[in-house]
C-alpha positions as CSV (number, residue, x, y, z in Angstrom):
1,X,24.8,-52.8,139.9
2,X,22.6,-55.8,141.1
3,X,20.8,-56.7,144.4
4,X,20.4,-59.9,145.4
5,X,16.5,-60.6,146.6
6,X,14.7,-63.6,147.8
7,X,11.6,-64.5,146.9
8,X,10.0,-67.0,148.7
9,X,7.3,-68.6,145.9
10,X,4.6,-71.6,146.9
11,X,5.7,-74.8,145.3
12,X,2.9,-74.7,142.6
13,X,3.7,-71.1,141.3
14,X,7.6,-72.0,141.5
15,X,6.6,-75.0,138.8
16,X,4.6,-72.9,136.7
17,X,7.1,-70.6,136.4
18,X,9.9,-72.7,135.4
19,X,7.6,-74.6,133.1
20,X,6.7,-71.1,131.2
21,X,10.4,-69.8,131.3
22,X,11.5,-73.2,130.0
23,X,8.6,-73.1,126.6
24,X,9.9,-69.4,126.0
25,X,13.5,-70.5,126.5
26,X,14.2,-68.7,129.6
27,X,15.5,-69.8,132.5
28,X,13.2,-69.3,135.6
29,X,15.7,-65.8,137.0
30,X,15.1,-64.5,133.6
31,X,11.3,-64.8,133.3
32,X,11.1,-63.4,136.9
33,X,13.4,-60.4,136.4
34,X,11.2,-59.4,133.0
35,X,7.7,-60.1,135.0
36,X,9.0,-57.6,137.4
37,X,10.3,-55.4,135.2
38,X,6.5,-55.3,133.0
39,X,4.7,-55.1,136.2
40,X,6.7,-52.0,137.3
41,X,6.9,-50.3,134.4
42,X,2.7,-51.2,134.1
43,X,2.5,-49.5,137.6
44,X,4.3,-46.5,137.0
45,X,2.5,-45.7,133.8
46,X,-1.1,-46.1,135.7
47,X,0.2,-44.0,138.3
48,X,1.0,-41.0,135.5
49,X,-2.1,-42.1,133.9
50,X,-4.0,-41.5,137.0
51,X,-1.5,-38.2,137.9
52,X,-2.6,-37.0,134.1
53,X,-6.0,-37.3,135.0
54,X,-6.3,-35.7,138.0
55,X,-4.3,-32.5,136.5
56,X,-7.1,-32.6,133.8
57,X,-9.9,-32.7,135.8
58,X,-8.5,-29.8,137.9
59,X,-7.8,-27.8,134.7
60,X,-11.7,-28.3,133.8
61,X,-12.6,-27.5,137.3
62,X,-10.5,-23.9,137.1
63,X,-11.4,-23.1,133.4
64,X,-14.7,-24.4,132.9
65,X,-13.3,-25.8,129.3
66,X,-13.8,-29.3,127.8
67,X,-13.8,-30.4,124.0
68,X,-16.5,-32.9,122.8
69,X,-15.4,-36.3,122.3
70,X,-16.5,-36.7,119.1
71,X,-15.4,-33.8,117.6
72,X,-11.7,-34.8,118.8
73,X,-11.8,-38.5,117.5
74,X,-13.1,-36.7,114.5
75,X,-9.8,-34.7,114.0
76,X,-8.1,-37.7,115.1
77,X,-9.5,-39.5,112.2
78,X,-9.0,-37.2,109.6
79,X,-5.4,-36.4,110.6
80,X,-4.6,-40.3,110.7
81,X,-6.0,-40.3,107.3
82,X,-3.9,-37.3,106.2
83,X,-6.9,-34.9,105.8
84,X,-6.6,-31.6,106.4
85,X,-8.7,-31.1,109.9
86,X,-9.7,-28.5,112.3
87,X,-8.8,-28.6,116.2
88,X,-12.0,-28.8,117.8
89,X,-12.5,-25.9,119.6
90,X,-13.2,-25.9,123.8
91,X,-16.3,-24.9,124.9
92,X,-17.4,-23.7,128.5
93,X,-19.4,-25.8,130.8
């Protein structure tokens, strides 16, 4: 089901708009729709981002346990590259 919303856009933003939707051969709804649709989904992944982080940083705050950086884009690396790698092991702070 749809919603019918009114924006109400200054004249110059209105003209970019439709002058953007028209080169990628949308019309000016379309483009709209899609902008709001990236923005909210860019949103909603910050705000796990942010949620992730917070858990994370409790965890360390609890435990005491981190893993070097280096050591994990290390294993990173060498799994990308199909190596055979150790999990970098956590270490108190």
């Amino acid at each position: 089901m749809t919603a019918t919303t009114t924006l109400k856009l200054p004249d110059e933003l209105k003209a970019r708009i439709a002058a953007v939707a028209q080169q990628s051969g949308k019309s000016a709804h379309a483009f709209m729709v899609e902008a709001l649709q990236l923005q909210t989904e860019l949103a909603e992944r910050r705000t796990a981002f942010v949620a992730d982080a917070l858990l994370a940083r409790e965890e360390v705050a609890r435990y005491g346990l981190v893993v070097d950086a280096d050591e994990v884009f290390d294993y990173l690396k060498a799994r990308a590259e199909g190596k055979p790698a150790r999990k970098p092991d956590p270490s108190s702070i």
